[in-house]
N, C-alpha and C positions, 0 to 999 in steps of 0.2 A: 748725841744720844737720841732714837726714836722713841720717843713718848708712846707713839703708836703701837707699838710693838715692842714691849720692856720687856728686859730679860728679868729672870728672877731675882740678880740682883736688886737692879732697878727695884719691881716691884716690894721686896722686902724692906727697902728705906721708904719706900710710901707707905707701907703699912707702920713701921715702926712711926716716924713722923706724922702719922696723921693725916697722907694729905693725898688727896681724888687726883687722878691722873691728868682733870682740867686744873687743878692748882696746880702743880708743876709746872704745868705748861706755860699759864700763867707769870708764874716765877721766870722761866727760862725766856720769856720773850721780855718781861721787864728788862730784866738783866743783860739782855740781846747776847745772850750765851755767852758770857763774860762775865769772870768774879767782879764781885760789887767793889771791891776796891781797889785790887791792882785793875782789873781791865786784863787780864789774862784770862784766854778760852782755846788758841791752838793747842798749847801742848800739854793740856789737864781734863782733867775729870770734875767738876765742881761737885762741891759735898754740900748736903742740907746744914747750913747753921741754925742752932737753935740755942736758946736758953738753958743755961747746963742746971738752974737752978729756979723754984717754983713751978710755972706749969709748964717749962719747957715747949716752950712754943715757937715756931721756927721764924729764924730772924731774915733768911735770904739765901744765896748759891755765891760761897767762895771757894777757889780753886785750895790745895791742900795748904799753902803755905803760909796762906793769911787765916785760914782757920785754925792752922796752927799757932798762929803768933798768936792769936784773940785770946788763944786756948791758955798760953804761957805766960800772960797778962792777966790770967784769973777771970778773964771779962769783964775786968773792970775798968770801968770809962776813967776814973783817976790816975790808973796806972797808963793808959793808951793814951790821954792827953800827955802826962810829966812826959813821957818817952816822945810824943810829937814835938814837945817842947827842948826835949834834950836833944831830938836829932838838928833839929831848925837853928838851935846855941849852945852848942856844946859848949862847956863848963870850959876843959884845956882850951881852946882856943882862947879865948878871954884871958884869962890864968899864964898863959906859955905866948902869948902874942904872936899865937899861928894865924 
C-alpha cells in the first residue's frame, strides 16, 4: 500500500482512525508490513485494529483473519488466553489418550 499516494479508501480509514499519514507509516514499518501476530503481509490487506470499546484507540495492523478472531473473542484477553490454553492442551487429548 503507498502511504504516499492513498487512495480514498486508504485515506477514509485514516480519517476515521485518527491517524496522520506519518502514523501509519509509522505503524506499517513497525510491523515490517506484516500482521502483528500471524506475520502474514503477501496475500492481505492489513486492517487498522483498534479498541471496539472506550476511546477506541488503535491497537496495530492485522491481516483480516486475526482481526477477525480478536473480533470473535470479544477482545478479551481472558477469552484469547483459555483458547491459547486450549489450543497448547486440548482437554480430549488428556480425556481419550490421543
Amino acid at each position: 500500500m503507498n502511504i504516499d499516494a492513498p487512495t480514498p479508501r486508504l485515506k477514509a480509514r485514516l480519517r476515521r482512525y485518527k491517524l496522520s499519514p506519518a502514523q501509519y507509516r509509522l505503524l506499517m514499518e513497525q510491523h515490517q508490513n506484516v500482521c502483528w501476530i500471524c506475520g502474514d503481509g503477501d496475500s492481505c490487506r492489513l486492517a487498522i485494529d483498534h479498541e471496539h470499546f472506550g476511546k477506541q484507540r488503535v491497537r496495530g495492523l492485522l491481516c483480516k483473519r486475526c482481526n477477525m478472531a480478536l473480533g470473535l473473542l470479544a477482545d478479551d484477553p481472558v477469552l484469547v488466553e483459555r483458547a491459547r490454553k486450549y489450543l497448547l492442551d486440548p482437554p480430549a487429548f488428556r480425556l481419550l489418550g490421543t
